[in-house]
N, C-alpha and C positions, 0 to 999 in steps of 0.2 A: 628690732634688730639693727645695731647699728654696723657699716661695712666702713674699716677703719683696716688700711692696711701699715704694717709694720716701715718707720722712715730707713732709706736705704741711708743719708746720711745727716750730721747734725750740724749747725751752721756755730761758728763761734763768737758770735753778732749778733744784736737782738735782729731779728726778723724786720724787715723793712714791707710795711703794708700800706697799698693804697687803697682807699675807699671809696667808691662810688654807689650813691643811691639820691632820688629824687627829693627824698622827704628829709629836712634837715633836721627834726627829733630824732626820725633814727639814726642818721649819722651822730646827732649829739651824745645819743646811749651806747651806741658801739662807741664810740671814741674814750668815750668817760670809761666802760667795761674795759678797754685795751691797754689804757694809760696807767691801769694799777700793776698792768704783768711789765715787768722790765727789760722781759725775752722780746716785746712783741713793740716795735714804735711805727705809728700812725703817721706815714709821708709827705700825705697830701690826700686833695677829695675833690671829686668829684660830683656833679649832679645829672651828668647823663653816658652814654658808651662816649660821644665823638670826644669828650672832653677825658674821660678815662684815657682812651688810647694815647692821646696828645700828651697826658700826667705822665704814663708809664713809658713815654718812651723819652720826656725831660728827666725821668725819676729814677726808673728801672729798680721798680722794687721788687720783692721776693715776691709778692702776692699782689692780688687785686683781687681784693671783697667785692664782688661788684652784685647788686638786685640786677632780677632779671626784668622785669618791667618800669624801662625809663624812656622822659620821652625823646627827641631827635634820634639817638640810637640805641636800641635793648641790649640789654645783655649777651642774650645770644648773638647778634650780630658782631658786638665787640669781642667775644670772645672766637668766634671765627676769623675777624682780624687781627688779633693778637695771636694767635696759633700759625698766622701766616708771618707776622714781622717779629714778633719776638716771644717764639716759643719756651724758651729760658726762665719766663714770668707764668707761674700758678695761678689759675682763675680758680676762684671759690665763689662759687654762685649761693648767693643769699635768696631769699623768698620767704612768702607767706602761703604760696601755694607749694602742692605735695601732688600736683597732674601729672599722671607717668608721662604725657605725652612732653612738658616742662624738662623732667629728667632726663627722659633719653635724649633728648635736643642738645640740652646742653654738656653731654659725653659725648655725644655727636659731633659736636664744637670743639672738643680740646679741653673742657673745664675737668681740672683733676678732684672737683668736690661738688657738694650739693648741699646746703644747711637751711633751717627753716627758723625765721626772725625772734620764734619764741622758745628756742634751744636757751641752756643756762648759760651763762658768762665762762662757766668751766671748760665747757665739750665744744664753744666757739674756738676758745683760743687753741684747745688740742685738735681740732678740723685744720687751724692756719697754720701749726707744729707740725702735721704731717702732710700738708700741700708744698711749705716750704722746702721737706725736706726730701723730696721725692715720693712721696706716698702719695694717697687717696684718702677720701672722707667722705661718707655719706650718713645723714642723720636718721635716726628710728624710723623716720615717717616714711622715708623715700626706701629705703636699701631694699624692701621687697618690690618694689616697681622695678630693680635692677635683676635681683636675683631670679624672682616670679617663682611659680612653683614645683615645685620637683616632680619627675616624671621617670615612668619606668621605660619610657620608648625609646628608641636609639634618634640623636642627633645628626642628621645627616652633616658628613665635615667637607666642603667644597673647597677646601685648601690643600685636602690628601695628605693631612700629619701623619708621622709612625705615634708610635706612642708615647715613648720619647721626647717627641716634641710636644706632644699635648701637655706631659709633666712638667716642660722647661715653661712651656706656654701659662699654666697654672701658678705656677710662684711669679712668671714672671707679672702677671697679670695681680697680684696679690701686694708688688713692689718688694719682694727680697732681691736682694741682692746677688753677684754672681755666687760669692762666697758661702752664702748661707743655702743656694740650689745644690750646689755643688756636694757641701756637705750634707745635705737632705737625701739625694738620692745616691751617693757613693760614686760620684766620680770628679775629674779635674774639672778646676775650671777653665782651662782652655777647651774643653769637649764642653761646657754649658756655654762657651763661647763661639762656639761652634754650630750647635746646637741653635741657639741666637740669631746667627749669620742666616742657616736654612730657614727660621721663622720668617724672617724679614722679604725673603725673596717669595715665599710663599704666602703670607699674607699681607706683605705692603711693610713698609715702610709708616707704620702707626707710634703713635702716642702712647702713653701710659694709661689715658683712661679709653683711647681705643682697642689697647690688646683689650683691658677688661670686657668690654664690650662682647669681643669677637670668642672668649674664653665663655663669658656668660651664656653668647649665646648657642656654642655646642656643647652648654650643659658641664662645665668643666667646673662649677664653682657651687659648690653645694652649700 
């Protein structure tokens, strides 16, 4: 099951990506894989997080493909400092491993994706298409480590949503847009704006793969 949500919006630019991983074959195969899509141009690269961070913020590209295990600083770490100086920039976490304890770290961190180094050249580049554009990605192997399995018991909600908001919370957590909420469940969108405003106050002031998280984990995303 792959958990791939719909892009809120589409850039008119080929995508600006920066790459960071240790091993320079694989950076040589992704670069070679990326170089044939026209949407998608290769910034710069890196070989560990502290040099990542330094790239993206000389670079400021749409993305940072970044492995999660490099040496002076991992992934997860860089992607924890990039969620603090320039959250603006998409982390898509690369790997070879599919550890839930891996995935949720790095939703935990702020990375709006998760993909695993033997995905096809196809469903890579559509992972960096909708991190770019406000969306999420996660590949077959991971998405049930996110989702996990379905249960008839009630989720206890320690945020106190009406129901309402658990709806707005659901798409929003999915990456639709005001527009497309709005029109889903029959009302304006200044009331899904609204709607919004009270999430925010009531469960933080989160990210896009944190609402996921928080929607995941009261059972809202089946």
């Amino acid at each position: 099951m792959t958990l791939h949500s719909p892009s809120p919006h589409a850039l008119d630019r080929p995508i600006r990506v920066l790459l960071a991983d240790d091993h320079e074959l694989v950076r040589d195969g992704i670069r070679a894989r990326l170089r044939r899509v026209p949407e998608v141009e290769v910034v710069g690269e890196a070989t560990n997080g502290r040099d990542a961070l330094a790239l993206a913020r000389d670079l400021r590209p749409d993305v940072l493909l970044m492995d999660v295990s490099m040496p002076v600083m991992n992934g997860l770490e860089a992607a924890m400092q990039l969620r603090k100086t320039q959250p603006e920039i998409a982390v898509l976490i690369l790997s070879i491993y599919d550890n839930p304890e891996y995935v949720r770290g790095v939703v935990q961190a702020g990375a709006r994706g998760y993909i695993l180094k033997d995905i096809s050249a196809t469903e890579m580049i559509t992972a960096i298409k909708s991190v770019a554009t406000g969306g999420y990605y996660f590949s077959s192997a991971v998405g049930p480590t996110l989702v996990g399995a379905n249960t008839s018991a009630p989720v206890e909600d320690p945020y106190g949503l009406t129901d309402r908001e658990r709806q707005v919370l659901t798409a929003v957590a999915k990456g639709q847009p005001n527009k497309d909420i709005a029109a889903e469940l029959g009302i304006s969108v200044r009331t899904v704006e609204s709607h919004r405003l009270n999430l925010r106050e009531k469960v933080g002031n989160k990210n896009a793969a944190q609402l996921y998280k928080v929607a995941q984990d009261l059972g809202l995303l089946d």
